[in-house]
Backbone as CSV, one residue per row, in Angstrom:
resi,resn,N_x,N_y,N_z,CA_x,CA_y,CA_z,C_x,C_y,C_z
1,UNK,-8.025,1.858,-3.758,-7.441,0.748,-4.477,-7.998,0.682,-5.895
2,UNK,-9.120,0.665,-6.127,-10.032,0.618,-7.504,-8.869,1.672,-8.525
3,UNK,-8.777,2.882,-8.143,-7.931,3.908,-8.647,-6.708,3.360,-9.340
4,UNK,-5.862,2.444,-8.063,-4.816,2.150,-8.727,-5.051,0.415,-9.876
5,UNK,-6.152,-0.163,-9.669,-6.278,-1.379,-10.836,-6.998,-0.636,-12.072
6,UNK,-6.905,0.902,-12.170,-7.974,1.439,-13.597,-6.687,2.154,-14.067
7,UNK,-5.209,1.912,-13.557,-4.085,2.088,-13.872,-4.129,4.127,-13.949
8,UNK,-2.742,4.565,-14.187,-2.539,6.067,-13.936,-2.109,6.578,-14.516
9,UNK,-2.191,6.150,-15.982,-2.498,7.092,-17.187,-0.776,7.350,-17.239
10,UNK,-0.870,9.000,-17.947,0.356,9.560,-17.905,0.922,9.981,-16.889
11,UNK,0.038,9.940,-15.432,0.222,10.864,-14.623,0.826,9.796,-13.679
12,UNK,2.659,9.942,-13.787,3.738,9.756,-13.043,3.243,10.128,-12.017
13,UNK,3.099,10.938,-11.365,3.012,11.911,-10.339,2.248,11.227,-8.889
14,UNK,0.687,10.439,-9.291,0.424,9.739,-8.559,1.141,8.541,-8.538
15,UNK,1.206,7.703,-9.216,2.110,6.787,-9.197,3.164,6.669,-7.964
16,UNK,3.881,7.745,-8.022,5.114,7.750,-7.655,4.839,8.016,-6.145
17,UNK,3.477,9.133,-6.018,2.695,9.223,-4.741,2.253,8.164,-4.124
18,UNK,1.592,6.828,-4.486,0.826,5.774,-4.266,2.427,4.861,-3.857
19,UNK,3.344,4.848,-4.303,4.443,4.304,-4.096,5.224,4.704,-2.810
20,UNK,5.040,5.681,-2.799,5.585,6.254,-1.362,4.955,6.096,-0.392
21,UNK,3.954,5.951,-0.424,2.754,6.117,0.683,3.005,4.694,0.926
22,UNK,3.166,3.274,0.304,3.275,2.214,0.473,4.527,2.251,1.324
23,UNK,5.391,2.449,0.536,6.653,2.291,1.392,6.409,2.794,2.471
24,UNK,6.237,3.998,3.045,5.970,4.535,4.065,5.158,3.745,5.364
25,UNK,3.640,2.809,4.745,3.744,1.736,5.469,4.557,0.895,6.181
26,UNK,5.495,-0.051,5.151,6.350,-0.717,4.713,7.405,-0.054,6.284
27,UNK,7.937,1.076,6.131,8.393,1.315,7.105,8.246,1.698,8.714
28,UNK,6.805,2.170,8.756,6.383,2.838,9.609,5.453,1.103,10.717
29,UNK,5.552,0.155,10.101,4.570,-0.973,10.344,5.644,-1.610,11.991
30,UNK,6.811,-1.739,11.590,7.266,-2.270,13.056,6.967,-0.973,14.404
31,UNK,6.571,0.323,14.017,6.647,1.313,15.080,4.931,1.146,15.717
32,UNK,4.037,-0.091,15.012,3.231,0.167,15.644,3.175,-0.714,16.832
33,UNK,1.805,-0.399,17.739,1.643,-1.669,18.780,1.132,-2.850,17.958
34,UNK,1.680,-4.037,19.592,1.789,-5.374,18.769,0.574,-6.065,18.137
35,UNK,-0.946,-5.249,18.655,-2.006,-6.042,18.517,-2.670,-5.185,17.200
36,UNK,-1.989,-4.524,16.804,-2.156,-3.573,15.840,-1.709,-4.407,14.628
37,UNK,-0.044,-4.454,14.836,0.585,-4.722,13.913,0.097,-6.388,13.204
38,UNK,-0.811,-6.907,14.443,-0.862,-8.841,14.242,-1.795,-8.489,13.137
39,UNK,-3.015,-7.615,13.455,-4.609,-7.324,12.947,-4.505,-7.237,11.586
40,UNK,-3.392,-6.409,10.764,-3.234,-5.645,9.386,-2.532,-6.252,8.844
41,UNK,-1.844,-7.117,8.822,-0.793,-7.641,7.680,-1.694,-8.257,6.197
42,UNK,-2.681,-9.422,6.791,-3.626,-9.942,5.498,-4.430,-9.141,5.367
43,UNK,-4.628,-8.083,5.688,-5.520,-7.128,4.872,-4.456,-5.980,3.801
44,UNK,-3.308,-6.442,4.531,-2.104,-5.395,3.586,-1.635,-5.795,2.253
45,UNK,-1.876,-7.474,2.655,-1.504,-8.194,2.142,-2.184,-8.224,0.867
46,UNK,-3.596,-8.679,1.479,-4.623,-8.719,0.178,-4.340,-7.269,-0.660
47,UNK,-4.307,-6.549,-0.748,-4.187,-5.131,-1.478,-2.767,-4.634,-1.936
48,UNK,-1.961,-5.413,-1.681,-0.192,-5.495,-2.192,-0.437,-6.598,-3.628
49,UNK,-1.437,-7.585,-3.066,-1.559,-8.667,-4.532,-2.370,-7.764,-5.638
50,UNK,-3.576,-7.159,-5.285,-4.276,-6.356,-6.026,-3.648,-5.369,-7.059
51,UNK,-2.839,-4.585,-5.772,-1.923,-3.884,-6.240,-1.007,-3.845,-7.629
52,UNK,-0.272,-5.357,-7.219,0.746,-6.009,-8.408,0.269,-6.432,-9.751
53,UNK,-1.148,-7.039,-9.672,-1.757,-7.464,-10.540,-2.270,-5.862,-11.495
């Protein structure tokens, strides 16, 4: 996370990597189990705000 708030320069490349990998969450989050899925959301959460900021 630190990586992505010291921002990514010219380099599209991660960016676009760090973006996918989110989404990929984003999608992959209803396929988990349910006591899984309860545990991670405010910790996803907290680091989606980080993220934006």
């Amino acid at each position: 996370m630190s990586a992505i708030e010291r921002g990514y320069g010219d380099d599209i490349d991660e960016y676009a990597n760090a973006l996918y990998r989110r989404n990929w969450l984003h999608e992959a989050w209803p396929l988990l189990d349910e006591p899984i899925a309860q545990i991670r959301p405010p910790q996803i959460s907290a680091l989606d705000v980080r993220s934006r900021a």
